[in-house]
BAROSE-691616 format. One record per residue (C-alpha): z, x, y. Coordinates in steps of 0.25 Angstrom, whole numbers, padded with zeros to 4 digits, always signed. Example, Ala and Ser with C-alpha at 12.3 -4.5 7.8 and 13.67 -1.06 7.14 Angstrom:
<atoms>
+0031+0049-0018+0029+0055-0004
</atoms>
This chain:
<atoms>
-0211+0108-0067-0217+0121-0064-0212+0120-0050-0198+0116-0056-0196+0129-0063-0186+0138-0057-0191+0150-0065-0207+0147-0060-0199+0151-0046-0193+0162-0050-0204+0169-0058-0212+0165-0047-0203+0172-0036-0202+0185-0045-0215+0187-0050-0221+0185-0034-0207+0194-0030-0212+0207-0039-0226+0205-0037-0226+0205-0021-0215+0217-0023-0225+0227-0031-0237+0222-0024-0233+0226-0011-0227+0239-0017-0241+0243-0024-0247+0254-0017-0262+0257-0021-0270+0246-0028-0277+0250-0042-0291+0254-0044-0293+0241-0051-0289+0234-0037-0301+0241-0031-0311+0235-0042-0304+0220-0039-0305+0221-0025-0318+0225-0023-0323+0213-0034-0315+0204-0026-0324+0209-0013-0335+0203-0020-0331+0190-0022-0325+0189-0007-0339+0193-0003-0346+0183-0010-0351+0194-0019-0347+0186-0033-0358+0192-0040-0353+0206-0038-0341+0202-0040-0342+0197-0056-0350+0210-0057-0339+0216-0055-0331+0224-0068-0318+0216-0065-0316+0202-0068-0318+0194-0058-0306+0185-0056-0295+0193-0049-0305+0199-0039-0311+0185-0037-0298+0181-0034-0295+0190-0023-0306+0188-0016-0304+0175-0015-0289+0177-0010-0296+0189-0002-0302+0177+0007-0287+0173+0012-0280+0186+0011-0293+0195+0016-0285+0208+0009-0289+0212-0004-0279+0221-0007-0269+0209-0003-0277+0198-0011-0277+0204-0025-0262+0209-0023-0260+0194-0020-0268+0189-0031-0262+0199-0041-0248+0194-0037-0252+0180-0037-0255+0181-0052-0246+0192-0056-0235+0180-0053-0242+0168-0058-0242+0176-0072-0228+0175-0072-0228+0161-0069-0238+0158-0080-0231+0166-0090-0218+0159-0088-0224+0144-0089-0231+0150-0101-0216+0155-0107-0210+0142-0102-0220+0134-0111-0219+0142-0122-0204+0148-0123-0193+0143-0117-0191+0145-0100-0181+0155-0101-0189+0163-0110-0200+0161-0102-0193+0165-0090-0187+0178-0095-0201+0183-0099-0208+0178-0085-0198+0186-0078-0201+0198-0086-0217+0196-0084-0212+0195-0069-0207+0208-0068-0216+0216-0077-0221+0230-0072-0234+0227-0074-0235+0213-0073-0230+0214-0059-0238+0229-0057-0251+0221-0060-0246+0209-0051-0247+0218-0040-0258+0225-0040-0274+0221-0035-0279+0220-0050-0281+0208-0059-0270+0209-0070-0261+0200-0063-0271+0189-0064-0276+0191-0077-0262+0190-0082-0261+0176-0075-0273+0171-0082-0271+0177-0096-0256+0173-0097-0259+0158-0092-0272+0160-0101-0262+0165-0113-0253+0154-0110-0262+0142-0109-0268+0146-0121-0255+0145-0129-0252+0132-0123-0267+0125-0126-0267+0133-0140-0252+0125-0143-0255+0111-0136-0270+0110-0140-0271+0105-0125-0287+0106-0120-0282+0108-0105-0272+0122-0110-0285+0126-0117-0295+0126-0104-0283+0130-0095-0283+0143-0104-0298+0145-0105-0297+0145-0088-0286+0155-0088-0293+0164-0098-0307+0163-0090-0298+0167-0076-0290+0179-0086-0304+0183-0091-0310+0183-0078-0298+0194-0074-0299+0202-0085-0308+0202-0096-0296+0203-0107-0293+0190-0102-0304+0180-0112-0294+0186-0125-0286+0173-0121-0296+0166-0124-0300+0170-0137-0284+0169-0142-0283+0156-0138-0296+0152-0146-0290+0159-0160-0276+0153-0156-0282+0139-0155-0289+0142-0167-0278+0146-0176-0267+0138-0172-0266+0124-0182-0278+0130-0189-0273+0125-0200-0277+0112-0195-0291+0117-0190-0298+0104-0198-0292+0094-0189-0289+0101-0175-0303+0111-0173-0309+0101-0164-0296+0102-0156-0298+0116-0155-0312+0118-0154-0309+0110-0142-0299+0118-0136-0308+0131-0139-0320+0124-0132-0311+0120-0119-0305+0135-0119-0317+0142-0119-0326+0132-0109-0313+0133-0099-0315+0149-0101-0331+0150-0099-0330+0140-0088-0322+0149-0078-0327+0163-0088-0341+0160-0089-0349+0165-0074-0341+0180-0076-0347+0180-0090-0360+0176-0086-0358+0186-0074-0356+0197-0084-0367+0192-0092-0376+0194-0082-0371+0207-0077-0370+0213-0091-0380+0205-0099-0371+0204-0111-0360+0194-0112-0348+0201-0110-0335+0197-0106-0331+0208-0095-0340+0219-0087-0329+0230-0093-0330+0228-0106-0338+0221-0117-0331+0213-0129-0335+0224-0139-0330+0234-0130-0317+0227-0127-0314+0226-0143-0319+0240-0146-0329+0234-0155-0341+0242-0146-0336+0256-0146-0340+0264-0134-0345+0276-0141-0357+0280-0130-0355+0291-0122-0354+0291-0107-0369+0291-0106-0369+0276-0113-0358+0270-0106-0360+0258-0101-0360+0257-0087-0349+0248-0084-0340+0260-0090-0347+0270-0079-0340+0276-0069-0344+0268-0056-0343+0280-0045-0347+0275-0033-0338+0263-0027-0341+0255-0014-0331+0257-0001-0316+0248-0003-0313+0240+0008-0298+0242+0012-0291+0229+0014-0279+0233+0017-0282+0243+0026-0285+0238+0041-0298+0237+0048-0306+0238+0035-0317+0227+0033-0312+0216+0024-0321+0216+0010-0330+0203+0016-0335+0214+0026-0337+0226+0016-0351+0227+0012-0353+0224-0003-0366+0233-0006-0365+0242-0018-0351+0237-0020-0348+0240-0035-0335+0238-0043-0325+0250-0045-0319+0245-0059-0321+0256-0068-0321+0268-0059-0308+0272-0057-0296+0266-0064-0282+0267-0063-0275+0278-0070-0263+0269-0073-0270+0260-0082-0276+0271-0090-0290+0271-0088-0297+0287-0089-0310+0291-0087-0319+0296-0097-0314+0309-0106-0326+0315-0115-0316+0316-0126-0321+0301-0127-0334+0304-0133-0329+0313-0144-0317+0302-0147-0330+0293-0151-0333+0302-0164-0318+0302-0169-0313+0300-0183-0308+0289-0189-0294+0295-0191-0295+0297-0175-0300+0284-0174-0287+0280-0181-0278+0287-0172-0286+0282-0160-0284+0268-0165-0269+0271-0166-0266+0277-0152-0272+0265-0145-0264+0255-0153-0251+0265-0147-0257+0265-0135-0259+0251-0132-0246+0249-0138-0239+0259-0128-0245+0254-0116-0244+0239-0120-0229+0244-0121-0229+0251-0108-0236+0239-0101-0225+0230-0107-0213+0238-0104-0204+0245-0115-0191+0236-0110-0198+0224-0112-0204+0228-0125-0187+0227-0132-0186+0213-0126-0202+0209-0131-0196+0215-0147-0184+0205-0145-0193+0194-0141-0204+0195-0150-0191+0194-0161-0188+0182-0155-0201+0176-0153-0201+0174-0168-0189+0167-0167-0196+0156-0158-0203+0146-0165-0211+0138-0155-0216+0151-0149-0219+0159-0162-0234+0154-0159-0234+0158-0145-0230+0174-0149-0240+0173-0159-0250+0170-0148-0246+0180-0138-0246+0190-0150-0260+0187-0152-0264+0188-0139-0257+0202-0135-0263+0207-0148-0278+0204-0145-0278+0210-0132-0270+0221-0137-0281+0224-0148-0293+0222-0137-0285+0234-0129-0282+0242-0142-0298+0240-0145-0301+0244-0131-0293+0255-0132-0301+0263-0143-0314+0259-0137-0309+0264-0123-0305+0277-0132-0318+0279-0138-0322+0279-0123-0312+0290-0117-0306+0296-0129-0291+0298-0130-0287+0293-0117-0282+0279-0117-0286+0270-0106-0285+0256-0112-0277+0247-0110-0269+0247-0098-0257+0239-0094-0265+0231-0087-0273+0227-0099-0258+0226-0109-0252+0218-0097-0257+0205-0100-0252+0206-0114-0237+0211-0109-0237+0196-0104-0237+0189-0114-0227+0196-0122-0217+0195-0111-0213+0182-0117-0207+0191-0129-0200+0199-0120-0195+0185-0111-0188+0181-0125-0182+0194-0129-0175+0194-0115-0171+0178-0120-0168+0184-0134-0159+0196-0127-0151+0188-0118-0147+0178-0129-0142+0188-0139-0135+0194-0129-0128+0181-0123-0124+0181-0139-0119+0193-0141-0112+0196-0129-0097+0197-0130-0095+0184-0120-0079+0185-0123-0077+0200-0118-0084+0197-0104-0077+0191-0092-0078+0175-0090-0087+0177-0079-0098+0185-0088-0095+0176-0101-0100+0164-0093-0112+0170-0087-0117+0176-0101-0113+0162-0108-0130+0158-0103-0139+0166-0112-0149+0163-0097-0139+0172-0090-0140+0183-0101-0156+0183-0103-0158+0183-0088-0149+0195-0088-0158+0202-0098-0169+0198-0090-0165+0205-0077-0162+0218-0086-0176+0216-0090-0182+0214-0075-0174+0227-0071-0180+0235-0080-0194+0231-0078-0190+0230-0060-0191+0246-0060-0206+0246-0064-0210+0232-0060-0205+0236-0044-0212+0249-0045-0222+0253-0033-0237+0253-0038-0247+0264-0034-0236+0271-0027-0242+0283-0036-0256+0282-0032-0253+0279-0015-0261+0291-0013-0274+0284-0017-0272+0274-0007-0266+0283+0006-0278+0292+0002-0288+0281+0004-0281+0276+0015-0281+0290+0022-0294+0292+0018-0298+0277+0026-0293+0280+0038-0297+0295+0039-0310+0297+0034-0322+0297+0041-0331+0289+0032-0329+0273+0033-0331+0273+0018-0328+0286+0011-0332+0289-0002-0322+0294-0013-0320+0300-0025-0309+0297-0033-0303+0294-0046-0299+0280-0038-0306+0267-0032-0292+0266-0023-0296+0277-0016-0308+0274-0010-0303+0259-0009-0291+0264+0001-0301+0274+0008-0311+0260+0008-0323+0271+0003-0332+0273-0010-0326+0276-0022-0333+0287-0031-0325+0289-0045-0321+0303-0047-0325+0304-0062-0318+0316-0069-0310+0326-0058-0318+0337-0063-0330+0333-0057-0324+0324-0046-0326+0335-0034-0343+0337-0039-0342+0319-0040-0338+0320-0026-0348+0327-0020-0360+0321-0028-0354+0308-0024-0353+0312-0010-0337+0307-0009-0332+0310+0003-0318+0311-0002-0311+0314-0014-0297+0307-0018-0291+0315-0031-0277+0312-0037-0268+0325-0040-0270+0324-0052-0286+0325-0050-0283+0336-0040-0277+0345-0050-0288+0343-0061-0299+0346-0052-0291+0361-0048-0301+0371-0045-0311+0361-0041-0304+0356-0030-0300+0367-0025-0314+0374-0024-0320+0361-0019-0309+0363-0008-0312+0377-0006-0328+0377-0006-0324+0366+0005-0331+0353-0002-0319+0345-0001-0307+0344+0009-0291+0338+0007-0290+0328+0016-0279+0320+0011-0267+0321+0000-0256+0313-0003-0246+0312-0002-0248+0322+0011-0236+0328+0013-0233+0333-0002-0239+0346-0006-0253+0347-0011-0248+0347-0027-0239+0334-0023-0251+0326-0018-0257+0315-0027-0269+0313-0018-0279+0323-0013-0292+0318-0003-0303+0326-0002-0315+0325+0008-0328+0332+0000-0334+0340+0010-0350+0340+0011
</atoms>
């Protein structure tokens, strides 16, 4: 039947269609690619100890690696990957709306997930979202259906897809506990004469989750030696219920700047050794050292420390500019022409009888996670003071998905108060008889819908930041080192250059950094190079460095967005 299903082809063809697009048009990885490829090193190496020591979750990288063995291109294997799932997400998420609503509806809302900016962004880029939002809609779903049906085979199904979701991202186990409260609460009424049923069902949910969860936990166990569930962060930090009020010097280590970083291999880049013939000696992970300015991760201001003594009349305003925050960025992260069509929806959900329960369970879902992330927030504040760096809209994507289905039947909704009002009598026959099917009217709200998102969704990746990556590239074929050591704000530098990375720190000190590091280079960002000012200039005058390479090359020196310096000893 699933095979039979017109619109399986046609979400299939779409999703793929956008994907391949923006994933052959995305210019410079992420820094976050870095981390995943060099994990998924170690398990193509054989190295699978290293490999769950690393601060990522294993899956996505373990993945690649084993698609690596095929396709020996890493770059080209987690592109594959993230594409492979972004589009299976879409599939999932419509057999999921077609169980639950009816197909049009389920259509509607799977063609809107297809062509989502950032669903499509993630979908094309060599980081894990895109499988983690397989696992955790399937996950979502599954649970829905075993919670409804009472069925023993839905309940395991959802505690494999929560082990794979978890094994992602550590955000991913939150399934598992809603399903638990859900089977609990639902017929509770009843609990006398069904809590065998359901103690049943909890007992095949969770053993199908520990089954496939429990060696990570046991890895991190060991590593740590505390249970936790994820090398990041503990459950008491993920709550905010430990509050990180130590100063620098107490910080844990996990939270430490990592400065020195081993050489990355190239794999696009011609005659480079493939990762199986890289040496693996003192090879450390990069999470945590330099992260993406676009998902809103600073470094460490001193203003943090006093933040930690505030009032409590400060404490309420904190509270209350990261519950606008969140919702801003959840906002943002949805996209505000969506966000009319999700209001008409949601006042046409509750309208629905069959599916009222449904909404009620998304609903919980998307307000768990959102506390977690409001929680994090403050703690993450306490941390660095006033500047927000959590959540991301990689963190609020996975709770966009869900309510798409609101926004799938506010496009439904829309189009069949339309095909009433409209005036058929004024219009030509031709028109009245095409407008006479409410399809043909909600399919023409649809494409409006697709055409506003296609402007954003179509748009370039890294196009910004293609400097990073020519300056490594430059930097590969000119200097005189095989494996340079550079100092920079990002791990993509020294990956394009195939050198060491050494975190810059703070730009004040980033010129003294280098030379006490002994970094043969320096790669700085106009930005960068106007704060460091007078530095960089008498560092350039007392001849301790030398401008080697800027780009763009042919613009004026205040027009370039990259600047390479070679440190002179």
């Amino acid at each position: 039947m699933l095979l039979n299903d017109k619109y399986v082809w046609i979400l299939l063809f779409i999703s793929l269609s956008v994907r391949i697009y923006l994933g052959i048009f995305t210019y410079v990885i992420q820094n976050d690619s870095v981390a995943f490829m060099q994990n998924a090193e170690y398990f193509a190496n054989g190295d699978f100890l290293n490999g769950l020591r690393h601060d990522y979750h294993p899956l996505y990288s373990l993945i690649m690696a084993g698609l690596y063995k095929i396709v020996p291109n890493m770059e080209l294997s987690g592109t594959i990957i993230s594409i492979f799932f972004g589009t299976l997400t879409v599939i999932a998420f419509y057999l999921i709306g077609k169980g639950i609503f009816d197909q049009r509806i389920a259509f509607v809302s799977s063609v809107i997930l297809a062509f989502h900016p950032y669903a499509v962004r993630f979908s094309a880029d060599i980081i894990s979202e895109s499988t983690y939002f397989f696992f955790f809609t399937s996950a979502l779903g599954l649970g829905f259906f075993a919670i409804t049906s009472g069925r023993l085979l839905l309940f395991a199904l959802t505690g494999i897809c929560t082990a794979f979701a978890y094994l992602t991202r550590p955000e991913g186990i939150g399934i598992l506990f809603i399903v638990i409260c859900w089977c609990l609460l639902k017929d509770f009424v009843r609990i006398k004469i069904v809590w065998k049923e359901k103690l049943v069902s909890i007992l095949v949910l969770v053993i199908s989750f520990l089954a496939l969860s429990s060696p990570y936990l046991i890895s991190i166990k060991k590593e740590t030696g505390a249970w936790h569930l994820t090398k990041k962060k503990n459950v008491s930090e993920i709550v905010g219920v430990k509050k990180m009020l130590s100063g620098p010097a107490n910080e844990p280590a996990k939270h430490q700047v990592r400065n020195n970083i081993p050489p990355f291999p190239s794999h696009r880049a011609p005659n480079r050794p493939h990762p199986g013939e890289q040496s693996n000696s003192g090879l450390k992970s990069s999470h945590g050292q330099a992260q993406d300015k676009d998902k809103g991760i600073v470094k460490r201001s001193n203003a943090g420390i006093t933040k930690q003594t505030i009032s409590n009349d400060i404490n309420l305003r904190t509270h209350l500019e990261s519950v606008l925050y969140i919702a801003k960025k959840y906002l943002s992260t949805f996209h505000p022409f969506l966000f009319i069509f999700l209001i008409i929806g949601v006042i046409n959900w509750t309208r629905i009888k069959r599916e009222r329960l449904f909404g009620l369970y998304i609903t919980t879902i998307i307000i768990f996670y959102l506390f977690i992330m409001y929680r994090l927030n403050i703690t993450q504040m306490a941390y660095f003071g006033d500047i927000f760096q959590y959540p991301s809209r990689r963190h609020l994507m996975p709770l966009v998905i869900p309510a798409v289905f609101c926004v799938g039947i506010g496009v439904c909704a829309t189009g069949t108060w339309m095909r009433e009002r409209f005036q058929i009598d004024r219009l030509r026959f031709g028109f009245k008889e095409v407008l006479r099917n409410v399809w043909i009217v909600q399919l023409i709200i649809l494409v409006i819908v697709v055409g506003a998102l296609l402007p954003k969704t179509l748009k370039p990746q890294g196009i910004g930041k293609l400097g990073v990556k020519k300056a490594g590239q430059w930097l590969r074929e000119n200097s005189d080192k095989p494996s340079p050591a550079i100092l920079s704000a990002s791990a993509r530098n020294a990956y394009y250059a195939g050198g060491r990375h050494i975190q810059m720190g703070s730009v004040s000190n980033a010129l003294s950094r280098a030379r006490a590091k002994k970094a043969d280079y320096i790669l700085i960002t106009h930005k960068e190079y106007k704060a460091m000012g007078e530095k960089l200039q008498q560092s350039i005058g007392n001849k301790q460095i030398m401008l080697i390479y800027k780009y763009p090359e042919e613009n004026s020196l205040n027009k370039h967005r990259i600047f390479l310096y070679k440190v002179i000893y």
